[in-house]
Backbone as JSON Lines, residues from 0, in Angstrom:
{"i":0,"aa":"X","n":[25.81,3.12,-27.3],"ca":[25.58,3.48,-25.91],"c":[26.87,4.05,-25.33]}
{"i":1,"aa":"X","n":[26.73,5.43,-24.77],"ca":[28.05,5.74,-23.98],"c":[28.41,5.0,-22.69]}
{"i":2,"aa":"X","n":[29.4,5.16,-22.19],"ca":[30.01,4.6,-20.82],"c":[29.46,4.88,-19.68]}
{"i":3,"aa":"X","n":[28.83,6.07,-19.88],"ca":[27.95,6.58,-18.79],"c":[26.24,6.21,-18.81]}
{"i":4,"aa":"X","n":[25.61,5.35,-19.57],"ca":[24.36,5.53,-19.97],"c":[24.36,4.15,-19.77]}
{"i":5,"aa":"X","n":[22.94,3.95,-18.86],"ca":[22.41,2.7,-18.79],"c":[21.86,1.54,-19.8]}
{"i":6,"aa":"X","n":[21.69,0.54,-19.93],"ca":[21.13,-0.48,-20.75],"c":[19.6,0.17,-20.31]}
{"i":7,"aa":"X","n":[18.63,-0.03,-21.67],"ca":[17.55,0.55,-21.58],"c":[17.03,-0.42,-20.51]}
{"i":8,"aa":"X","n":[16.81,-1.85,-20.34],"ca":[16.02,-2.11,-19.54],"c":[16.23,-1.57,-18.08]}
{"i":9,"aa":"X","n":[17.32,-1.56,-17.62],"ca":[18.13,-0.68,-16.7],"c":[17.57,0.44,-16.3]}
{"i":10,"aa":"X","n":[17.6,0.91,-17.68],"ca":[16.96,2.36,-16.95],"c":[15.73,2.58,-16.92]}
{"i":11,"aa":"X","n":[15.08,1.53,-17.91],"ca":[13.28,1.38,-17.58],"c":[13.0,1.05,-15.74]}
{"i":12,"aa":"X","n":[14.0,0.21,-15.6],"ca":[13.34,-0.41,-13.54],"c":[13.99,1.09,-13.35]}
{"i":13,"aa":"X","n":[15.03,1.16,-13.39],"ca":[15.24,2.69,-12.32],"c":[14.33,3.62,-12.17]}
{"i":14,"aa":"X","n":[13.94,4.14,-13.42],"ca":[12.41,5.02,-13.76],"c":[11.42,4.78,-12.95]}
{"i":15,"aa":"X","n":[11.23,3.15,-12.81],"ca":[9.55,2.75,-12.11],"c":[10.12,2.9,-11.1]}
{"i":16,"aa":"X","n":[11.26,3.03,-9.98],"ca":[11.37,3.0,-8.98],"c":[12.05,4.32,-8.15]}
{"i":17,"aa":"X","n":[12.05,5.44,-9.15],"ca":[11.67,6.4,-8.6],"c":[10.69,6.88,-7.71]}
{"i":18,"aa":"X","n":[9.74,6.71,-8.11],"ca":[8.88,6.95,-7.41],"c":[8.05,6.29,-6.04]}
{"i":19,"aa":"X","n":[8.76,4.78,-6.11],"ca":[8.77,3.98,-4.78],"c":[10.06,4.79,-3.77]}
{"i":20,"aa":"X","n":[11.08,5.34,-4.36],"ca":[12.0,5.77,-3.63],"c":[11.73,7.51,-3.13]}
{"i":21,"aa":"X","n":[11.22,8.24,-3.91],"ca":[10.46,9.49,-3.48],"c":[9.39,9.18,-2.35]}
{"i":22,"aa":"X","n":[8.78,7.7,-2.51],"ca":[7.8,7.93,-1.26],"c":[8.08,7.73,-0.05]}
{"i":23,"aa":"X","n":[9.27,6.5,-0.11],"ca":[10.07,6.19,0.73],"c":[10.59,7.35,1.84]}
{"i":24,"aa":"X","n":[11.25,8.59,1.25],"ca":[11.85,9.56,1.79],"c":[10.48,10.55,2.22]}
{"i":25,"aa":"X","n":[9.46,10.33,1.58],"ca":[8.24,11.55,2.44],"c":[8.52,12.72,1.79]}
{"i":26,"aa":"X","n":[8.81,12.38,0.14],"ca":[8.92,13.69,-0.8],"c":[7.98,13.98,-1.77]}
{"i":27,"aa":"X","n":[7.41,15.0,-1.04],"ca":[6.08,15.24,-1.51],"c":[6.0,15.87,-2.69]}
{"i":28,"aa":"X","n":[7.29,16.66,-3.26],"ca":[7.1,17.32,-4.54],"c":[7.57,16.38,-5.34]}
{"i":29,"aa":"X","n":[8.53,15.36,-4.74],"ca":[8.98,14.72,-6.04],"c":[8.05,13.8,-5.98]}
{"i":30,"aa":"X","n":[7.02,13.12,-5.79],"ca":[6.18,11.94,-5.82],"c":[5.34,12.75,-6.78]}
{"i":31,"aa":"X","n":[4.85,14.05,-6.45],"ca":[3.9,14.59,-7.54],"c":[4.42,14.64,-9.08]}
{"i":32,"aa":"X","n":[5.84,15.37,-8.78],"ca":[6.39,15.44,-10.35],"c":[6.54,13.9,-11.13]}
{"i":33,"aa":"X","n":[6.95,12.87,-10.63],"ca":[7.02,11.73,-11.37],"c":[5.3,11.36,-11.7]}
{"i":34,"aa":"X","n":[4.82,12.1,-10.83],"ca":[3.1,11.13,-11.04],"c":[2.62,11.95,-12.28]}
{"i":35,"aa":"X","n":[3.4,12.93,-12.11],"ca":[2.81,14.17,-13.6],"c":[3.39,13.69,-14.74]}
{"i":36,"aa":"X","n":[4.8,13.35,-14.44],"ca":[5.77,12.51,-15.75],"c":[5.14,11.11,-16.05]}
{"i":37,"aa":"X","n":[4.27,10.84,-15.6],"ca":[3.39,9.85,-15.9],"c":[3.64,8.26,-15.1]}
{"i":38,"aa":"X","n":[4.75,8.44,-14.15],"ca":[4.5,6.97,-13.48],"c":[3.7,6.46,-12.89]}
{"i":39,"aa":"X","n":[3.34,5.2,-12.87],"ca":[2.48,4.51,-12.4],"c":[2.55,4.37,-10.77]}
{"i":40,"aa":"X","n":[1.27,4.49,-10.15],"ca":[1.29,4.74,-8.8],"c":[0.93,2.74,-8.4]}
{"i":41,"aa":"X","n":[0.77,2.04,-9.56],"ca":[0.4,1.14,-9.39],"c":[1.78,-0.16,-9.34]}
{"i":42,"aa":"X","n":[3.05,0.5,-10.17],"ca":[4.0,-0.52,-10.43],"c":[4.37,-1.03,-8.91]}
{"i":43,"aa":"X","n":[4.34,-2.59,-9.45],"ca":[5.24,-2.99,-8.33],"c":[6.61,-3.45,-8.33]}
{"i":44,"aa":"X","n":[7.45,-3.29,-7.06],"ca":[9.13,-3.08,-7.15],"c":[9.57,-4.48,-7.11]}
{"i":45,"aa":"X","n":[10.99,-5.18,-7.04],"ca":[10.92,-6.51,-6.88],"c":[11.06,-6.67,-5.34]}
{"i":46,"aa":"X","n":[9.84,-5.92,-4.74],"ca":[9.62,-6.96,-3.32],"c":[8.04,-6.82,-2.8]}
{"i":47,"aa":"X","n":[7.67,-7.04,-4.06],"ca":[6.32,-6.74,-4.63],"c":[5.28,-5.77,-4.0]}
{"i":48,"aa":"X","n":[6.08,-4.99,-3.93],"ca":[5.6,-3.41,-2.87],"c":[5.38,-2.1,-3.96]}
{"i":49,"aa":"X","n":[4.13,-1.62,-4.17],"ca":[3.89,-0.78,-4.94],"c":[3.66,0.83,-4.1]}
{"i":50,"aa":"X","n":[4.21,2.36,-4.48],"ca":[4.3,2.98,-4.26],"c":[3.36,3.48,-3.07]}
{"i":51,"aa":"X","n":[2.06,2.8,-3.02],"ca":[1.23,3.38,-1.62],"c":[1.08,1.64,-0.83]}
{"i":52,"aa":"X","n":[1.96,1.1,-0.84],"ca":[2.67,0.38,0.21],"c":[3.95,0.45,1.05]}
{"i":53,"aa":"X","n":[4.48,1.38,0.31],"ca":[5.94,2.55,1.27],"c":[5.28,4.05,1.62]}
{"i":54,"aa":"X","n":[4.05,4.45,1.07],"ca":[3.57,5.35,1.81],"c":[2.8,4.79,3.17]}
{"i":55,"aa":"X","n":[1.89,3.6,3.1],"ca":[1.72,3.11,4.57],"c":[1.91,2.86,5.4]}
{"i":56,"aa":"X","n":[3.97,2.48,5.09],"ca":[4.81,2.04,6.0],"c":[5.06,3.15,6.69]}
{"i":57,"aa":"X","n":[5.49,4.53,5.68],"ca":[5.89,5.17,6.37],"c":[4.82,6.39,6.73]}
{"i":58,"aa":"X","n":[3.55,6.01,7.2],"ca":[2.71,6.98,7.75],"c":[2.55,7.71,6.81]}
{"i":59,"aa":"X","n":[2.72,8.28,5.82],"ca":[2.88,9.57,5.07],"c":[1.44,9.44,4.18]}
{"i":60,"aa":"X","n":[0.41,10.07,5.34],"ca":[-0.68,10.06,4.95],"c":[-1.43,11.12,3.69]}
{"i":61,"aa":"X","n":[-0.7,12.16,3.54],"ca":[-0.67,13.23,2.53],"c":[-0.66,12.08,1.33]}
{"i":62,"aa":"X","n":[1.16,11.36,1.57],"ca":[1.38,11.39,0.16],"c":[0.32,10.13,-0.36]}
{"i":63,"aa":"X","n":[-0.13,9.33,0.84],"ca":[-1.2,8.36,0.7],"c":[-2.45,8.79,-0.39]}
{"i":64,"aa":"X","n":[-2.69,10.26,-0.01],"ca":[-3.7,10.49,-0.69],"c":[-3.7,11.27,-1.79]}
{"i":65,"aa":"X","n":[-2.52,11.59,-2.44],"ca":[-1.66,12.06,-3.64],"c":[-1.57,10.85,-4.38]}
{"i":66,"aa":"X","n":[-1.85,9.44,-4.13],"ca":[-1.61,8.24,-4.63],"c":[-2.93,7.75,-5.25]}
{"i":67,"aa":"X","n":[-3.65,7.89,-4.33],"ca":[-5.23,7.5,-4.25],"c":[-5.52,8.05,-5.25]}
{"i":68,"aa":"X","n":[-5.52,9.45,-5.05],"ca":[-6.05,10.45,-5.7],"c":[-4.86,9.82,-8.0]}
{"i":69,"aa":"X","n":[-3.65,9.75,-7.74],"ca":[-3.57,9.11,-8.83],"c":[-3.88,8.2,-10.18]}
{"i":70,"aa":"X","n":[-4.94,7.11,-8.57],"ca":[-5.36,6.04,-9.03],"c":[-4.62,5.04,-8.61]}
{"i":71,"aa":"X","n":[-4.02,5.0,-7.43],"ca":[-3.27,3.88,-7.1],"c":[-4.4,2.86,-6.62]}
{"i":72,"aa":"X","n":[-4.33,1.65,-6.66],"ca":[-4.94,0.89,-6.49],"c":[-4.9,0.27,-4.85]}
{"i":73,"aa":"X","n":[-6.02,1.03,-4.29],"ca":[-5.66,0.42,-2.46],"c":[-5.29,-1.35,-1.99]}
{"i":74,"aa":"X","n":[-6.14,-1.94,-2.74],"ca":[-6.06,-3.64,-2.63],"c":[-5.03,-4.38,-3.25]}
{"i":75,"aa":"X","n":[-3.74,-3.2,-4.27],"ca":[-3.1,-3.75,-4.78],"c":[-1.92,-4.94,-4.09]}
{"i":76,"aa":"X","n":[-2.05,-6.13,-4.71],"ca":[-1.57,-7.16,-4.38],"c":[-0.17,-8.14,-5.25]}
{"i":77,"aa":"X","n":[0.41,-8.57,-5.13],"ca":[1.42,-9.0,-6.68],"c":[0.97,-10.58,-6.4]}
{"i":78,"aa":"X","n":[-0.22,-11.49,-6.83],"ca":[-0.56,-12.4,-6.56],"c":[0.15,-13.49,-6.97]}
{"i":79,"aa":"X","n":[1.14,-13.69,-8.19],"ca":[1.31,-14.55,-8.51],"c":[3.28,-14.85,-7.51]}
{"i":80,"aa":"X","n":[3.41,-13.84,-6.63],"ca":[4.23,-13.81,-5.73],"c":[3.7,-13.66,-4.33]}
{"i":81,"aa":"X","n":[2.26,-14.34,-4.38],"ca":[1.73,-13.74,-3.08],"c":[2.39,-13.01,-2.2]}
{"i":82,"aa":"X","n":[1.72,-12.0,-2.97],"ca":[2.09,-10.84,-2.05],"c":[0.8,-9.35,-1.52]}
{"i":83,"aa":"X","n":[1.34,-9.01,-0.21],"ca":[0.63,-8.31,0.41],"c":[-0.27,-7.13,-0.01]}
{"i":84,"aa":"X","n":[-1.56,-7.17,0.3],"ca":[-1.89,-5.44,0.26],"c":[-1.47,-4.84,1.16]}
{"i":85,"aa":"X","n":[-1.33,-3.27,0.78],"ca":[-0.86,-2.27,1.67],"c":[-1.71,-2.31,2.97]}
{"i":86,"aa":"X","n":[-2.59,-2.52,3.27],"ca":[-2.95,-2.56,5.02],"c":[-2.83,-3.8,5.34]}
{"i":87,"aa":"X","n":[-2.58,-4.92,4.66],"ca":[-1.89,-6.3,4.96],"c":[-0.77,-6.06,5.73]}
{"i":88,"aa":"X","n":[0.58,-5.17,4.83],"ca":[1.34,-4.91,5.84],"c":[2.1,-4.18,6.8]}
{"i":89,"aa":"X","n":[0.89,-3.76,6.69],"ca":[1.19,-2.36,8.17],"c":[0.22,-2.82,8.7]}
{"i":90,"aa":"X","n":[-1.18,-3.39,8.86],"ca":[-1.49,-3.46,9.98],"c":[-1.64,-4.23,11.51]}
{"i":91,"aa":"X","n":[0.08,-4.42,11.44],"ca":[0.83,-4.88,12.63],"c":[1.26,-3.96,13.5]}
{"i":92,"aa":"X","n":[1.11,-2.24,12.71],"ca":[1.83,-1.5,13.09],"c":[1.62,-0.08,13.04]}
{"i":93,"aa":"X","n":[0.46,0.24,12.06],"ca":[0.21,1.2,11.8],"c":[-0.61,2.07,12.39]}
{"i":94,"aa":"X","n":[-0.67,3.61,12.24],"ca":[-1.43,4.17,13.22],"c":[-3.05,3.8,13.13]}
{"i":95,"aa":"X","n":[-4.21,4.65,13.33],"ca":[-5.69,4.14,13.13],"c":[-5.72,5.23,12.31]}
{"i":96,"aa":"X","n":[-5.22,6.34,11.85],"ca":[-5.16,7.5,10.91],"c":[-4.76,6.52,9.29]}
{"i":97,"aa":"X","n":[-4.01,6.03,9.25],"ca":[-3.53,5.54,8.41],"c":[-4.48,4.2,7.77]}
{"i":98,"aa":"X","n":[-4.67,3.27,8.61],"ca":[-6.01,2.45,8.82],"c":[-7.3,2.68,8.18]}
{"i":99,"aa":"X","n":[-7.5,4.06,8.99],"ca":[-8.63,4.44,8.56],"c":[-8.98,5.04,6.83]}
{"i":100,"aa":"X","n":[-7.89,5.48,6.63],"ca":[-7.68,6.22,4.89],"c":[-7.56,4.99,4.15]}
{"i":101,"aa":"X","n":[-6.96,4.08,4.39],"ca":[-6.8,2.65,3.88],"c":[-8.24,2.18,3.65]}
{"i":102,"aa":"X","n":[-8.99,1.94,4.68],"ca":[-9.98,1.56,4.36],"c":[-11.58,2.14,4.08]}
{"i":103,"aa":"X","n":[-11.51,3.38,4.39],"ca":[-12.31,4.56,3.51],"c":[-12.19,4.67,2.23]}
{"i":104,"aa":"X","n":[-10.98,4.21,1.57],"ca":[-10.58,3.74,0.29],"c":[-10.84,2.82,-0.14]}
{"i":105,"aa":"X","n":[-11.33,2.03,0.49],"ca":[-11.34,0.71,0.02],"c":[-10.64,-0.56,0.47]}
{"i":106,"aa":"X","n":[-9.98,-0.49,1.43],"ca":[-8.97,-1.25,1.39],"c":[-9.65,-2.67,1.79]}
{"i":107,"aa":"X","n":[-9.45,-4.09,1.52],"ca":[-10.51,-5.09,2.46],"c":[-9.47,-5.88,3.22]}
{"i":108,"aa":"X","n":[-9.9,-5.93,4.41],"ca":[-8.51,-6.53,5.33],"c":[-9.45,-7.64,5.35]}
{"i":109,"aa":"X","n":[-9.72,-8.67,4.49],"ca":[-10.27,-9.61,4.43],"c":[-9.39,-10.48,3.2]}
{"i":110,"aa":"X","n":[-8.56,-9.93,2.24],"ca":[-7.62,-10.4,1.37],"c":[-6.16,-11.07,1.84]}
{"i":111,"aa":"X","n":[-6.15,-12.34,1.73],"ca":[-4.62,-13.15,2.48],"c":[-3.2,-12.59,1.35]}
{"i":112,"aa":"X","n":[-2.99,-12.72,2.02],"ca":[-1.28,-12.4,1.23],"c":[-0.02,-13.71,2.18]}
{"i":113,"aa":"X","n":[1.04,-13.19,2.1],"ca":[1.98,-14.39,2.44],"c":[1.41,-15.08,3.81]}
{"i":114,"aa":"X","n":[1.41,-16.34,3.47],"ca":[1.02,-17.14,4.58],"c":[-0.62,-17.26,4.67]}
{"i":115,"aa":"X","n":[-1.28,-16.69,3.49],"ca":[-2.93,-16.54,3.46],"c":[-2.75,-15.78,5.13]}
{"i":116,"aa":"X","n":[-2.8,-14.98,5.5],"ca":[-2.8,-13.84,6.45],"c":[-3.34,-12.61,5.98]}
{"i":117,"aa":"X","n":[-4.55,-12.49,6.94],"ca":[-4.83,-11.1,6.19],"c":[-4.46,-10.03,7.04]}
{"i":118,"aa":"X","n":[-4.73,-9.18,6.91],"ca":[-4.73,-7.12,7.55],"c":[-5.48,-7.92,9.02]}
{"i":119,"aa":"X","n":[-6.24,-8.04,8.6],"ca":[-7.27,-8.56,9.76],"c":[-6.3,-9.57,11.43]}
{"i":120,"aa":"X","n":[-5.81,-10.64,10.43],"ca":[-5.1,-11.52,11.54],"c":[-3.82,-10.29,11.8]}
{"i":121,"aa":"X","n":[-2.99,-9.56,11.19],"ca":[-2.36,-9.33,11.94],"c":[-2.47,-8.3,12.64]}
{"i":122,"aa":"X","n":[-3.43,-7.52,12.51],"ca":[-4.06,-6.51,13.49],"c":[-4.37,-7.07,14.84]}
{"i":123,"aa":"X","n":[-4.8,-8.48,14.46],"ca":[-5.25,-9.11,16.14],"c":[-4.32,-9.67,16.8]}
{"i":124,"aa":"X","n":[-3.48,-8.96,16.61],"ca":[-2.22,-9.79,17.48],"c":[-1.49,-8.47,18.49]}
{"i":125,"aa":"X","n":[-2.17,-7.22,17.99],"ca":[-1.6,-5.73,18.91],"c":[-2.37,-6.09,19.99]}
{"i":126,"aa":"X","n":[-1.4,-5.49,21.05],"ca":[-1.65,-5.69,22.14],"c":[-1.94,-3.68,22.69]}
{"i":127,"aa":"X","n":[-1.29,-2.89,21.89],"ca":[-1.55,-1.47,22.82],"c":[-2.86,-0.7,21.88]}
{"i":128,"aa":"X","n":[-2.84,0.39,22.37],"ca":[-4.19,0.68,22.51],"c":[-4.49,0.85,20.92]}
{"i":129,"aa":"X","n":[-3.74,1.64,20.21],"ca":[-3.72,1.78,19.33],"c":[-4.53,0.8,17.98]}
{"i":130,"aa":"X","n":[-3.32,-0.32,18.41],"ca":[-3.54,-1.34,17.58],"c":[-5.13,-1.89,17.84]}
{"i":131,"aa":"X","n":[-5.63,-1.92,19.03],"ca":[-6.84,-2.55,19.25],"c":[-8.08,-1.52,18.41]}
{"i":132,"aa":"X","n":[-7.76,0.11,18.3],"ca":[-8.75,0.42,17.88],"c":[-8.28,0.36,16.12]}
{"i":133,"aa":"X","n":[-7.12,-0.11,15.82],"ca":[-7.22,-0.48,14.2],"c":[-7.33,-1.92,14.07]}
{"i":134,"aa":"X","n":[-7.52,-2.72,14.88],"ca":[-7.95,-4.07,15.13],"c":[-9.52,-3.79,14.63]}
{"i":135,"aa":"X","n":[-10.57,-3.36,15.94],"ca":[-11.93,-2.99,15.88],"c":[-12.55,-2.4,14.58]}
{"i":136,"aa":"X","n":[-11.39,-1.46,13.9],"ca":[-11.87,-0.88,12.93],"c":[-12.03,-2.11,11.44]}
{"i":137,"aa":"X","n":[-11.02,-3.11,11.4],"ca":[-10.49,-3.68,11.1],"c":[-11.72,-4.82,10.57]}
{"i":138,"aa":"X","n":[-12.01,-4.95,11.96],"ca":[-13.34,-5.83,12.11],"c":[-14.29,-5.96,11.96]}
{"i":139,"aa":"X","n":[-14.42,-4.46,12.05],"ca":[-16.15,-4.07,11.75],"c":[-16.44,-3.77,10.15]}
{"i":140,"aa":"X","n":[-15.55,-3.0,9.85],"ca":[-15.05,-3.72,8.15],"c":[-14.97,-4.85,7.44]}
{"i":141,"aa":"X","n":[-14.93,-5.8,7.92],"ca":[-14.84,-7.14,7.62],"c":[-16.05,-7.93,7.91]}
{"i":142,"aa":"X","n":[-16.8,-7.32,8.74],"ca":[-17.49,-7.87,8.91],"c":[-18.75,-7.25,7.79]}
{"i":143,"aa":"X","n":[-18.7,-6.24,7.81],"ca":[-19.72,-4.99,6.78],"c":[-19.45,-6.29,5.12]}
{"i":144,"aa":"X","n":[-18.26,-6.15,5.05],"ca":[-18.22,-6.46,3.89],"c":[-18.78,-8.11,3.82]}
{"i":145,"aa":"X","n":[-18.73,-8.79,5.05],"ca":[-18.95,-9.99,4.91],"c":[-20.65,-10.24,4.58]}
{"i":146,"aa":"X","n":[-20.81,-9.1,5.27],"ca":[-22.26,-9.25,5.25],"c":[-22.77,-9.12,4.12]}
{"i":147,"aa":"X","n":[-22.35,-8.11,3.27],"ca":[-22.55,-7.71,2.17],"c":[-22.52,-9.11,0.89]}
{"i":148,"aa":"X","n":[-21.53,-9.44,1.01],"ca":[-21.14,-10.21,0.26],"c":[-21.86,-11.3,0.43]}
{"i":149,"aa":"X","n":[-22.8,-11.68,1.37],"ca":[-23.65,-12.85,1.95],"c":[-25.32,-12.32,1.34]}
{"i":150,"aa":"X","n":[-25.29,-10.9,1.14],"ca":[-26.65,-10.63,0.82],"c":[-26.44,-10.56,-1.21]}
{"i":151,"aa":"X","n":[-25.23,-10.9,-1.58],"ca":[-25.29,-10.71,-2.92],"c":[-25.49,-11.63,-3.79]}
């Protein structure tokens, strides 16, 4: 190994976290090229946040659906670190654009993550307008699915 060259495992995490760090910045060509180089839209980083859980944070609804469209997994969760789905944790905060792609996807704000808290409870805690109509949306989703799940 030269002086300049990483320990392979080293450079295996750097690799997977390219592409958490391309989404981070709202870089839309480089999120595509790593997704073409074959990274996983699914890995999670060590703060058990997978690549379309830094696209939710940061609004970046394009690259949201450059992810989807990957195969990223919307409900993805790191359970044995309980940890959050992506509209788990943004929806304290997130727009109803963002919300809404989340859960047109699939997303179920009916799944607990830290603190067994779901998308759901912390949506009901916005107080501006916003939040109330990704609250409502939130709800009526939850409730669809509850129903569902009661007729199965």
């Amino acid at each position: 190994m030269a002086d300049d060259e990483l320990p392979d495992e080293l450079a295996d995490a750097f690799d997977e976290s390219d592409l958490h760090f391309a989404v981070q910045h709202g870089d839309m060509t480089r999120v595509r090229q790593l997704l073409a180089d074959g990274r996983s839209p699914n890995a999670f980083d060590e703060l058990s946040k997978t690549p379309l859980h830094y696209a939710a944070e940061g609004g970046h609804i394009d690259i949201i659906r450059v992810l989807l469209d990957a195969g990223a997994d919307v409900n993805a969760h790191d359970e044995p670190r309980i940890g959050n789905t992506p509209l788990r944790d943004v929806a304290d905060q997130c727009s109803l654009a963002v919300a809404a792609l989340l859960v047109d996807s699939g997303a179920d704000p009916r799944i607990p993550g830290w603190m067994q808290l779901t998308a759901l409870h912390k949506a009901e805690k916005r107080t501006d307008q916003e939040g109330q109509r990704v609250y409502a949306l939130l709800k009526s989703v939850a409730n669809r699915l509850g129903d569902r799940s009661a007729r199965g």
